[in-house]
C-alpha positions as CSV (number, residue, x, y, z in Angstrom):
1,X,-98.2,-70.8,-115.8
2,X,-96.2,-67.7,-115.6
3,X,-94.5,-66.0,-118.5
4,X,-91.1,-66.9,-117.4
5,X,-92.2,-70.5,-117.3
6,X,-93.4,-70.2,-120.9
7,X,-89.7,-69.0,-121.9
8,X,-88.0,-71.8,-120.7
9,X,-90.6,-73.7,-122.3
10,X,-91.3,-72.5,-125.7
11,X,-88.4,-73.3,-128.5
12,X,-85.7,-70.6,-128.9
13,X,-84.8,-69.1,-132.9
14,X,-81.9,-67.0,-133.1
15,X,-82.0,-63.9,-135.2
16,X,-79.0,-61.4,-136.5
17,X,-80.5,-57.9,-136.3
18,X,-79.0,-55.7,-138.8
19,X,-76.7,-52.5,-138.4
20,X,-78.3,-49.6,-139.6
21,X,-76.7,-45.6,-139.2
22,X,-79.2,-43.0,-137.7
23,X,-78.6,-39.4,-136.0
24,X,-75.2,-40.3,-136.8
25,X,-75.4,-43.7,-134.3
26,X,-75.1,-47.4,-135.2
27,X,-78.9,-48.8,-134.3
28,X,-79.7,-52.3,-134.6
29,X,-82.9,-54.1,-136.0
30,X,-85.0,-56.7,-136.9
31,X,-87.9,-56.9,-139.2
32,X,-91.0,-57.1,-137.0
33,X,-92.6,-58.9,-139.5
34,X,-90.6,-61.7,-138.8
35,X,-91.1,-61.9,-134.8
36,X,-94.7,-61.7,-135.1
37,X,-95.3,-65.1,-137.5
38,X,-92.4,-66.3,-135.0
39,X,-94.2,-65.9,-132.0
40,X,-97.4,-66.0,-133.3
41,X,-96.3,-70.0,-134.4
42,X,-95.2,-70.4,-130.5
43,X,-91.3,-69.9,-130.5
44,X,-89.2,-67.3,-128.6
45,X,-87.1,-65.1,-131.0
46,X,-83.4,-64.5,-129.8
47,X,-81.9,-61.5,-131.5
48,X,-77.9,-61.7,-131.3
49,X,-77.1,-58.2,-131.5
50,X,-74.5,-57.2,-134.4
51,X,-71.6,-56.0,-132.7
52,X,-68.0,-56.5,-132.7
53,X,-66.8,-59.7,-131.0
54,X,-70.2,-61.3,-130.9
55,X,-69.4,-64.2,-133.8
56,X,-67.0,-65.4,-131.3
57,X,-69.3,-65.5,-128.1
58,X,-72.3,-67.9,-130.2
59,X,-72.2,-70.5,-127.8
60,X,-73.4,-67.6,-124.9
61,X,-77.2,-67.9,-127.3
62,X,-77.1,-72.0,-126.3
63,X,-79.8,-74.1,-126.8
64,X,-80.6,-73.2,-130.2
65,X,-83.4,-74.8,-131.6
66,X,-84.1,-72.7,-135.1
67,X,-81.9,-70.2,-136.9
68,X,-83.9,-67.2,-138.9
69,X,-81.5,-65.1,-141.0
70,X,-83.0,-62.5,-143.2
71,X,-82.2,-58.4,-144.1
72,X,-78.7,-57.4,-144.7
73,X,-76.1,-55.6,-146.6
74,X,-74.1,-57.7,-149.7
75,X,-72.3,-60.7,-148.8
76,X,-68.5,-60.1,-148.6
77,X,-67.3,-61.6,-152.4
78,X,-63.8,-63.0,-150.8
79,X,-66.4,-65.6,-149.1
80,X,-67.7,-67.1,-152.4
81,X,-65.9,-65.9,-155.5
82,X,-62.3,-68.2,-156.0
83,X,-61.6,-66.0,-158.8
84,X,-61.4,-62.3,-159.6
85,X,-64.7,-61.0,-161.0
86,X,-65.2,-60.0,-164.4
87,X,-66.4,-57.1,-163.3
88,X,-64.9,-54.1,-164.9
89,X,-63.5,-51.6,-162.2
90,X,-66.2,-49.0,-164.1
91,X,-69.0,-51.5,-163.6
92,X,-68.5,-51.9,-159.8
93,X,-68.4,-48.2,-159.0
94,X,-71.6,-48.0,-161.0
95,X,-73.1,-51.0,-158.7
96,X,-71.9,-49.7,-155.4
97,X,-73.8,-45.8,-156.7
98,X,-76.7,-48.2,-157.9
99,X,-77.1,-49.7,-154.6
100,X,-75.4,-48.0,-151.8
101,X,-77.4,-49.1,-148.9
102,X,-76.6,-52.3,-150.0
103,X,-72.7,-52.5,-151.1
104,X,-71.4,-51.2,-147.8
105,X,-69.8,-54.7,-146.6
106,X,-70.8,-55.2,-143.5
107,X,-67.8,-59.0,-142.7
108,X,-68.9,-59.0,-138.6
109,X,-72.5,-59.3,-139.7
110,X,-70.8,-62.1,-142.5
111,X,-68.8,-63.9,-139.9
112,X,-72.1,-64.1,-137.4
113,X,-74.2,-65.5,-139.7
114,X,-72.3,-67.7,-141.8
115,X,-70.9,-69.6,-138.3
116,X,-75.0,-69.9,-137.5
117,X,-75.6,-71.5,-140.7
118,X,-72.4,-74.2,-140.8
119,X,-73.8,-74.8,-137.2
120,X,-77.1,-75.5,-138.4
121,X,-75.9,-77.7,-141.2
122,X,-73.8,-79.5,-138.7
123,X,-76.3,-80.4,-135.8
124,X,-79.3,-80.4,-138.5
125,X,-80.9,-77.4,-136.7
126,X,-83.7,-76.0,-138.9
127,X,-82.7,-73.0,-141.0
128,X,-85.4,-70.6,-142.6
129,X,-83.0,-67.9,-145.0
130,X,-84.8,-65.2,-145.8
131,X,-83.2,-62.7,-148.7
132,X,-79.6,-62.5,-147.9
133,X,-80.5,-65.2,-145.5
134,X,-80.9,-67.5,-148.3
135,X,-77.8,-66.3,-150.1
136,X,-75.9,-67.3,-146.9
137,X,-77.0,-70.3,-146.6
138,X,-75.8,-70.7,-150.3
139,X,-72.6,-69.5,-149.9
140,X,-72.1,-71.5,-146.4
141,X,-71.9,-74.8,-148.9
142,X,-70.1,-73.8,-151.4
143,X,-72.0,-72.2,-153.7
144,X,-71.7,-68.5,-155.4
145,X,-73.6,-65.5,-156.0
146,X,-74.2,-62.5,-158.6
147,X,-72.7,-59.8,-157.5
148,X,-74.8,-57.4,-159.8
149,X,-78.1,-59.0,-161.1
150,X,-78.4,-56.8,-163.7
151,X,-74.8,-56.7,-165.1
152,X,-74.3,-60.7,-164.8
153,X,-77.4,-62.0,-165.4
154,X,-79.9,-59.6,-167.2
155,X,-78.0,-57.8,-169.8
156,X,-77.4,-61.6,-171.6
157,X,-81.3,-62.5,-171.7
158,X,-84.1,-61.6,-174.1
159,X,-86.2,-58.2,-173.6
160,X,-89.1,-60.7,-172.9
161,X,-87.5,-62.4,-170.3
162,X,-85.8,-59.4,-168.4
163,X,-87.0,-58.9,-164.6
164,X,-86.4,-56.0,-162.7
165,X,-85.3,-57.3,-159.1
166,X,-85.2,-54.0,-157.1
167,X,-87.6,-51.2,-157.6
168,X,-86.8,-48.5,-155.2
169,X,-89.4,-45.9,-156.2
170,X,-92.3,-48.9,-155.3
171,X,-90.3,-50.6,-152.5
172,X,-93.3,-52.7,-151.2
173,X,-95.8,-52.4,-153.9
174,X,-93.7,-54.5,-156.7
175,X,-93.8,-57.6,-157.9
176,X,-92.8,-60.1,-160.5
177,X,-93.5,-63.4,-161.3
178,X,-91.7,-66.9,-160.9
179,X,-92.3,-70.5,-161.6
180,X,-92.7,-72.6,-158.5
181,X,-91.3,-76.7,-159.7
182,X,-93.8,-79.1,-159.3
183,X,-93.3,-81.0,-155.9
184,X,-91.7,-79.0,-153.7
185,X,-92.4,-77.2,-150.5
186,X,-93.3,-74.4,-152.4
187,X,-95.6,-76.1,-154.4
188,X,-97.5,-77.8,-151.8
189,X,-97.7,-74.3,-149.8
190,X,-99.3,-72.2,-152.7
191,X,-101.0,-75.2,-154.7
192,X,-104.6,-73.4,-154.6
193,X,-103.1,-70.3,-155.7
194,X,-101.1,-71.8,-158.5
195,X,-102.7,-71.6,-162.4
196,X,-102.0,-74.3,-164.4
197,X,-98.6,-72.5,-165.2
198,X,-97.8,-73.0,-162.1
199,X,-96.7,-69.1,-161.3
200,X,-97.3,-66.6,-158.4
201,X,-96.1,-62.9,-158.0
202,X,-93.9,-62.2,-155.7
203,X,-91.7,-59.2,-154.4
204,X,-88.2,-58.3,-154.8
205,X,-85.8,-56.2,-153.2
206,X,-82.5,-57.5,-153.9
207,X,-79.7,-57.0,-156.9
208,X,-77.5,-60.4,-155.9
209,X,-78.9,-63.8,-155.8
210,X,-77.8,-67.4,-156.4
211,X,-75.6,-68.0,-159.3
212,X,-73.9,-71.9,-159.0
213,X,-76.7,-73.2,-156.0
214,X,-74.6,-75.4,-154.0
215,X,-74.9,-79.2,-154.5
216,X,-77.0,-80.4,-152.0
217,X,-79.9,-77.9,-153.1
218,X,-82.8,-78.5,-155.1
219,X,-84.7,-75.5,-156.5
220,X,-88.1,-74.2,-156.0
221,X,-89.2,-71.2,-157.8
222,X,-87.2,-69.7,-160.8
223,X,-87.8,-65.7,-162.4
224,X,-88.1,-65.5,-165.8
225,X,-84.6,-64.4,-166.5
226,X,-83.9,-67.9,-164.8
227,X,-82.4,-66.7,-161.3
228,X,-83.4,-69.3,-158.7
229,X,-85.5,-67.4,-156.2
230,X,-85.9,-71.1,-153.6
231,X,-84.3,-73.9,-152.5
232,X,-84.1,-76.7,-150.1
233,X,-82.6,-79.9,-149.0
234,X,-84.6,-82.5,-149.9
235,X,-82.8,-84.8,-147.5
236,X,-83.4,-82.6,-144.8
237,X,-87.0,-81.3,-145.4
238,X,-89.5,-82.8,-142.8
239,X,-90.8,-80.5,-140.5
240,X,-92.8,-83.4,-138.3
241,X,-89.9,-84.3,-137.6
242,X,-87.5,-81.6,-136.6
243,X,-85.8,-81.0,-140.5
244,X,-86.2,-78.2,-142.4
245,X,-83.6,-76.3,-144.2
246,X,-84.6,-73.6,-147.0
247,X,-83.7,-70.1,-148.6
248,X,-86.1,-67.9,-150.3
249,X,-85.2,-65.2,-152.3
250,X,-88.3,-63.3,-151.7
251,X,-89.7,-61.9,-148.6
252,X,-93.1,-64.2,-148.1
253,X,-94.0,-62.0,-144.6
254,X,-94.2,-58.7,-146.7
255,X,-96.4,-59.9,-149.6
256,X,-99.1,-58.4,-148.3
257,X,-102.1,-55.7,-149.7
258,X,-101.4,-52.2,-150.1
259,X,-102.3,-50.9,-147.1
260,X,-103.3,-53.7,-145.5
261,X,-102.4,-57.4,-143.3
262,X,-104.1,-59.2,-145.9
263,X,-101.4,-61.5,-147.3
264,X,-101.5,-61.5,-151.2
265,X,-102.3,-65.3,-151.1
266,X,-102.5,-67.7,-148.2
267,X,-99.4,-69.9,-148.9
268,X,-97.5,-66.6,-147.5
269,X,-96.9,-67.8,-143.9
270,X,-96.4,-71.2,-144.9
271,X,-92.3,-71.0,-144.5
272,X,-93.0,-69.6,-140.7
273,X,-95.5,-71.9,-139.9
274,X,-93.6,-75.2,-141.0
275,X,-90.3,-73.8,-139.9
276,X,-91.5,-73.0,-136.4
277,X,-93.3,-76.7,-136.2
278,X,-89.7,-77.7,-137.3
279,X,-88.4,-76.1,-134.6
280,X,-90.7,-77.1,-131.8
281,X,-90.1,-81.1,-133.4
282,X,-86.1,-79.8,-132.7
283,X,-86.6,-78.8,-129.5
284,X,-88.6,-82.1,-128.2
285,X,-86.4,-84.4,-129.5
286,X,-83.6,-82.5,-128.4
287,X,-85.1,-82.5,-124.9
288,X,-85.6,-86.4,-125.0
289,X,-81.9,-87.4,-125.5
290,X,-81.2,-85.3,-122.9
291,X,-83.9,-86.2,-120.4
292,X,-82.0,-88.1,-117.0
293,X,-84.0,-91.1,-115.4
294,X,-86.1,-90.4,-112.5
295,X,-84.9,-91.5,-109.3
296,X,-86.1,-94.9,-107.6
297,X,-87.9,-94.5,-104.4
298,X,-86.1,-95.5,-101.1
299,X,-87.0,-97.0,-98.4
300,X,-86.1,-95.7,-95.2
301,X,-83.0,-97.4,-94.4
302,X,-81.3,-96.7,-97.8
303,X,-82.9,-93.2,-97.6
304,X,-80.8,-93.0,-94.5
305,X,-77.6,-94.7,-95.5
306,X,-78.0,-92.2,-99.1
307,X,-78.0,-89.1,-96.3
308,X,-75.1,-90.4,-94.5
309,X,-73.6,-90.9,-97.7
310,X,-74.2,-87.8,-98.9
311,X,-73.1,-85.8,-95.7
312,X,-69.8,-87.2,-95.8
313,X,-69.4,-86.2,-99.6
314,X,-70.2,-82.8,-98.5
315,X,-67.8,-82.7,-95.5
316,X,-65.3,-84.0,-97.8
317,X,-65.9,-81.5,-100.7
318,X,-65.7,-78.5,-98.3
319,X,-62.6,-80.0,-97.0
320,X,-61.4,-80.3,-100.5
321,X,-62.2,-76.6,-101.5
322,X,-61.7,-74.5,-98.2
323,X,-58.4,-76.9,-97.0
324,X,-56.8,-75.8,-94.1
325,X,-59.3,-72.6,-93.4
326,X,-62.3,-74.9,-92.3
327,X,-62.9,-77.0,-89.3
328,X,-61.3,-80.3,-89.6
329,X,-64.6,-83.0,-90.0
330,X,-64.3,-86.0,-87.4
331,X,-62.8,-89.1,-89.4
332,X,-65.9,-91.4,-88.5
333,X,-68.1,-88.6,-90.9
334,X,-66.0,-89.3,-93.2
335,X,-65.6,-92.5,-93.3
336,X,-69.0,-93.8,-95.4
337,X,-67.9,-91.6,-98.5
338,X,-65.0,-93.3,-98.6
339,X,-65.9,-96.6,-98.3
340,X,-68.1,-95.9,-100.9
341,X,-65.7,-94.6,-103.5
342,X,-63.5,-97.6,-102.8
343,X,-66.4,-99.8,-103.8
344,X,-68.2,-98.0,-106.4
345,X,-66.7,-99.1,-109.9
346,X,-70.1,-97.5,-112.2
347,X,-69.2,-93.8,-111.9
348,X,-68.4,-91.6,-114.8
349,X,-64.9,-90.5,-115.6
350,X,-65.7,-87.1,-114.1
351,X,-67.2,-88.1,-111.3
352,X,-64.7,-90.8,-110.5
353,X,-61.6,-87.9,-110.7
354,X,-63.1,-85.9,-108.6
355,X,-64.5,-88.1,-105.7
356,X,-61.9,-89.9,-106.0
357,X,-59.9,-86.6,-104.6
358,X,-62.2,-86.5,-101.9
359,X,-61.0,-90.2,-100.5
360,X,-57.5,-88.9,-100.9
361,X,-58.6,-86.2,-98.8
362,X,-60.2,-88.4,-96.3
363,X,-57.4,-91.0,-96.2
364,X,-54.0,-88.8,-96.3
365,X,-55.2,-85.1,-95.3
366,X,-51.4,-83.9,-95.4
367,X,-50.8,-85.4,-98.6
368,X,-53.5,-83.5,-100.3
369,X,-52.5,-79.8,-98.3
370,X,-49.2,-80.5,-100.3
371,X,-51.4,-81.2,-103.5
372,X,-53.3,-78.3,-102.9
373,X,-49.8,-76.3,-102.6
374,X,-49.1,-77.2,-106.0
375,X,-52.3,-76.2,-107.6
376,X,-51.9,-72.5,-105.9
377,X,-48.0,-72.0,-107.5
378,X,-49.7,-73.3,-110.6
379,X,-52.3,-70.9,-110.8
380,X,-49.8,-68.1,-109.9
381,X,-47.9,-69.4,-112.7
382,X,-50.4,-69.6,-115.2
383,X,-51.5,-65.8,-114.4
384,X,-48.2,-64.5,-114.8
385,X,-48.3,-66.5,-118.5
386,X,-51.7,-65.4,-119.6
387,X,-50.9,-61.8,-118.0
388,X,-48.7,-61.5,-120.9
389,X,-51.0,-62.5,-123.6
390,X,-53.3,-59.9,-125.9
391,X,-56.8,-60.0,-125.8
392,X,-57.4,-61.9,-128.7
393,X,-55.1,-65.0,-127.4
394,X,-57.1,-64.8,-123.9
395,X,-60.3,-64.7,-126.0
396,X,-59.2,-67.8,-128.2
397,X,-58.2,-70.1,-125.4
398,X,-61.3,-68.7,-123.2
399,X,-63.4,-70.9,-126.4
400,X,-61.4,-73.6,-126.5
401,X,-61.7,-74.6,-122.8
402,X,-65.2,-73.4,-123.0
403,X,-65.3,-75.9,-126.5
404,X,-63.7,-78.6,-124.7
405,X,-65.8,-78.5,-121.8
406,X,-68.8,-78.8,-123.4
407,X,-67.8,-81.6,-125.3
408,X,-66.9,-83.4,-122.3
409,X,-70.3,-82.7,-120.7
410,X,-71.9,-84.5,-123.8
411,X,-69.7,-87.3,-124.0
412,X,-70.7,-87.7,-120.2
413,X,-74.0,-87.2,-120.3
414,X,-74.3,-89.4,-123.0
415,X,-72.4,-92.7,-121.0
416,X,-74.3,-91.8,-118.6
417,X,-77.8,-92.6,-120.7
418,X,-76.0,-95.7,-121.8
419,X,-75.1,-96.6,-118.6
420,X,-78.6,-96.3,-117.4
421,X,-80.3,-97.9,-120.6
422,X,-78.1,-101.1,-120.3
423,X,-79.2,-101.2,-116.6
């Protein structure tokens, strides 16, 4: 099996690379981390590139079977905060010197991902938020955020209970601890590494995190200063069977050995693992509502009357797109499509239209030149209208047809299936 085979094959996960300024150019990136356990599990990681315009071209990445968001700049407050902040003026410029690789807001990179998570919520795609990939997936139902760790949450606990979230001068090498709750993903995926007070170390790079988790989430893990570093949906949590939807806080692929691949504990690769086998269940059953009944065999004379058949369609159909400028077809080649429309009453809408054209085109050939007239001042018409319109306009229709037409492909395809199974 060749390599292009195995990329059709194998399921697809869709991953926002992150923006990132060097020798004074924008370069975009994605944790490789993250595409080895991908591929090393058996999908095919798609990276939608963070440019301008690309949040509105999402259904180009189509079929989407998994959605990986991880690494990014803070998440626009507009998205998730009603209310002003309480947040003194003095406090946010401290925040944004504290943290400036973070605080630079980065809303195309907001827009992308946050219309990747609503989709997944919608079509039950699985979801795997890493990071600010979990704080996404947060805010994309509702719920809010901390803006500043340390000035929200911190300041108001006990000295025993303070956790420091982001240590830049031991980027990889620092950890702290958390609580993993007793029957959760979690628990099952580090249960031989858990003590009986039922805590791991992990690492931490972040100065936001979940502040109201939305309502469908149930924790997993909580810090000592009680910021919720997992969560799931309970109700769609079953990797066997294609559901898995979760946000960790802290980055399991990078817990790893000082200068080493040794992971700090085996659970580590757990949320790859199940979230690719999540995806693969996705993709296969995906694939069998979508799978069209094989053909019954012929037997000569059907197979010859199909051909016939079939010829005339085609003679019609070039009639019906090249009109005057082709050779006109005898009328007795025409004849056995058009008998056939007239008798066929099982085709789909689509179908129907559109051959239905064709036996106007055999029966009255002067009547559809006229037809064909109109279409062209039509078109003329509708290029001197969208002549006039800005990009944005042309862009917004341009997904709207696109939209609509998909949505009739599914509604067709899907007659088509019950068509077929009531057969």
């Amino acid at each position: 099996m060749s390599t292009s085979d195995l990329a059709v094959i194998l399921p697809r996960v869709i991953i926002v690379s992150r923006r990132s300024l060097r020798k004074n150019k924008f370069v975009d990136f994605v944790g490789e981390y993250h595409l080895d356990l991908i591929v090393g599990y058996g999908a095919v990681p798609v990276i939608v590139p963070r440019v301008a315009g690309v949040h509105m071209l999402l259904h180009s990445f189509e079929p989407i079977h998994g959605v990986l968001l991880c690494e990014g700049e803070d998440i626009d407050p507009s998205l998730y905060e009603a209310e002003e902040t309480n947040l003194s003026p003095e406090e946010l410029e401290e925040i944004r010197r504290l943290h400036v690789s973070d605080t630079a807001i980065d809303k195309e990179k907001d827009t992308i991902e946050l219309s990747l998570a609503k989709l997944c919520l919608e079509r039950n795609i699985p979801y795997l938020g890493i990071c600010r990939g979990s704080q996404i997936l947060n805010v994309a139902c509702g719920g809010t955020l901390y803006q500043d760790i340390g000035k929200e949450l911190t300041k108001s606990r006990p000295q025993e209970n303070k956790v420091i979230h982001m240590d830049y001068d031991n980027y990889d090498g620092h950890r702290h601890v958390v609580e993993i709750v007793n029957d959760t993903p979690l628990h099952q995926w580090f249960e031989e590494s858990l003590e009986d007070n039922m805590e791991i170390r992990v690492n931490s790079y972040h100065h936001q995190g979940v502040k109201r988790l939305a309502h469908r989430f149930k924790p997993m893990a909580f810090a000592p200063d009680g910021l919720i570093e997992g969560f799931y949906d309970p109700d769609a949590y079953n990797p066997e069977e294609g559901k898995f939807i979760m946000g960790l806080q802290f980055h399991p692929e990078r817990m790893r050995k000082q200068n080493s691949d040794e992971f700090d504990y085996p659970g580590c690769t757990a949320a790859y693992k199940e979230f690719v086998k999540a995806v693969v269940a996705y993709q296969q059953k995906l694939n069998s509502t979508t799978k069209v009944p094989k053909s019954l065999k012929l037997d000569k004379e059907l197979e010859q009357k199909r051909k016939v058949i079939v010829r005339s369609f085609s003679l019609a159909r070039n009639l019906y797109e090249g009109g005057s400028n082709i050779r006109q077809p005898k009328e007795s080649d025409l004849r056995p499509g058009a008998e056939f429309l007239e008798s066929n009453t099982a085709l789909s809408l689509q179908q129907e239209t559109r051959l239905k054209q064709m036996g106007a085109t055999v029966r009255n050939a002067s009547s559809y030149m006229e037809r064909l007239k109109l279409n062209e001042d039509r078109e003329k018409l509708a290029r001197v209208v969208m002549g006039k319109m800005t990009i944005e306009q042309l862009s917004d229709l341009n997904i709207f047809y696109h939209m609509m037409g998909q949505i009739c492909s599914e509604m067709l395809e899907k007659h088509q299936l019950q068509k077929t199974h009531d057969q």
